[in-house]
C-alpha positions as CSV (number, residue, x, y, z in Angstrom):
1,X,27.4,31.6,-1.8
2,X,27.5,28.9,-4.5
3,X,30.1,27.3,-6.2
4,X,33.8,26.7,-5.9
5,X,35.1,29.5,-4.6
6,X,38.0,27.4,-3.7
7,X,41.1,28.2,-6.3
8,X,43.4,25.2,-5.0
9,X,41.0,22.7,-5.9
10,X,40.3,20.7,-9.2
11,X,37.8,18.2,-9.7
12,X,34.1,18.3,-10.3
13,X,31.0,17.5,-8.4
14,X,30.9,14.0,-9.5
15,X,33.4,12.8,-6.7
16,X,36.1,13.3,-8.5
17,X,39.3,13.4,-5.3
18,X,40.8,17.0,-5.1
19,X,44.1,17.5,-6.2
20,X,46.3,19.9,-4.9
21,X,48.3,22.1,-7.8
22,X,51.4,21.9,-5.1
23,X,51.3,18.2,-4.7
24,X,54.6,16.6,-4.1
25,X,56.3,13.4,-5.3
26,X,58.0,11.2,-2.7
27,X,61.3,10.5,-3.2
28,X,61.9,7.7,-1.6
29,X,59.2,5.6,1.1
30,X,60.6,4.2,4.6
31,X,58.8,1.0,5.7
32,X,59.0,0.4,9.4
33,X,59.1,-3.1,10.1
34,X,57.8,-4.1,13.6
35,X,59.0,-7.4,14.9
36,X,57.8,-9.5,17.9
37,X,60.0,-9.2,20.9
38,X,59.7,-5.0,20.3
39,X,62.5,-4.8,17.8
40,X,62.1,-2.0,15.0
41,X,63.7,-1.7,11.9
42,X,63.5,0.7,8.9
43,X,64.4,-0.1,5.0
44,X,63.9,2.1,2.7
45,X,62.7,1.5,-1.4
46,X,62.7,3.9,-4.1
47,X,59.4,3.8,-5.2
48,X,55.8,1.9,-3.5
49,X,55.7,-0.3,-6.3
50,X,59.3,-1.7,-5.6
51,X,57.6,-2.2,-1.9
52,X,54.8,-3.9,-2.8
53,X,56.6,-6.2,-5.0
54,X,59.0,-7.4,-2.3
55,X,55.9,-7.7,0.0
56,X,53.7,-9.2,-2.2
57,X,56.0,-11.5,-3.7
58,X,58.4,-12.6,-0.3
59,X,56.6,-11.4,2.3
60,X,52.7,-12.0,2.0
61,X,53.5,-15.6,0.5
62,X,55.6,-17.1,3.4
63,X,54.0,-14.6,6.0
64,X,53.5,-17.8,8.9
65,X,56.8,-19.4,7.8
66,X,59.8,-19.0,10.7
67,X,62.6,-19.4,7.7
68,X,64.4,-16.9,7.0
69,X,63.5,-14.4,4.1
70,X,65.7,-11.8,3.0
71,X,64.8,-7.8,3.2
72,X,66.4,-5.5,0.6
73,X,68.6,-2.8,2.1
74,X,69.6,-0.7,-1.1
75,X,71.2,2.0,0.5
76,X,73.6,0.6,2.2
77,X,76.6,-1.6,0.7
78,X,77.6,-5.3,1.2
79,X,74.7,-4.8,4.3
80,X,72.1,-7.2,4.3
81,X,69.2,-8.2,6.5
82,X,66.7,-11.4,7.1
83,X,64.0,-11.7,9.4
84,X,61.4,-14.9,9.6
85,X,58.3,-13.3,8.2
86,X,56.0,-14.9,10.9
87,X,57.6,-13.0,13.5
88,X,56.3,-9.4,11.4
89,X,53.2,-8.1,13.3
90,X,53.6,-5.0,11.7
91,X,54.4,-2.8,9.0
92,X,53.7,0.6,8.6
93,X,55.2,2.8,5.2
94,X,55.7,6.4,5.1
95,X,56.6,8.4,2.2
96,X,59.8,10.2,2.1
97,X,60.2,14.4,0.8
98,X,63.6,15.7,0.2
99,X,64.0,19.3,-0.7
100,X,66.5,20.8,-3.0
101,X,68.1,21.6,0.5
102,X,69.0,18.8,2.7
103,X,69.5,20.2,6.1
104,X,71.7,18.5,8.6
């Protein structure tokens, strides 16, 4: 058999990535934030690029400093949190689906 005989996939030949017709938009992306000592936390931001703007521009630049940097916390009100980015040894971001039917 020759061809593309597969109906869920666009693209050509040329590399192009497939793409699924069913792909979903995050709505929201959870960073994990592992600190030294074991301690975990999670934020949240509303899109990547509002992540990699706070990381990039706080994080990355003062990344072996032990003052205190702040980490946004949008969801929650008059809540904030700092951290000392040298003390980060690990990050890890995860996209975030919600359905038209939240389940609790």
């Amino acid at each position: 058999m020759t061809g593309n005989t597969n109906p869920t996939r666009t693209g050509d030949a040329a590399g192009e990535p497939r793409k699924s017709r069913y792909a979903r938009t995050p709505t929201e992306y959870a960073v994990h934030l592992l600190i030294e000592g074991g301690h975990r936390e999670e934020v949240r931001f509303a899109t990547i690029q509002d992540f990699q703007k706070w990381y990039s521009g706080e994080l990355v630049p003062k990344s072996s400093s032990n003052d205190f940097i702040t980490v946004p916390i949008k969801n929650v009100q008059g809540e904030y949190m700092v951290l000392r980015p040298s003390r980060v040894i690990g990050i890890r971001v995860e996209p975030v689906f919600s359905s038209s039917v939240e389940r609790y």
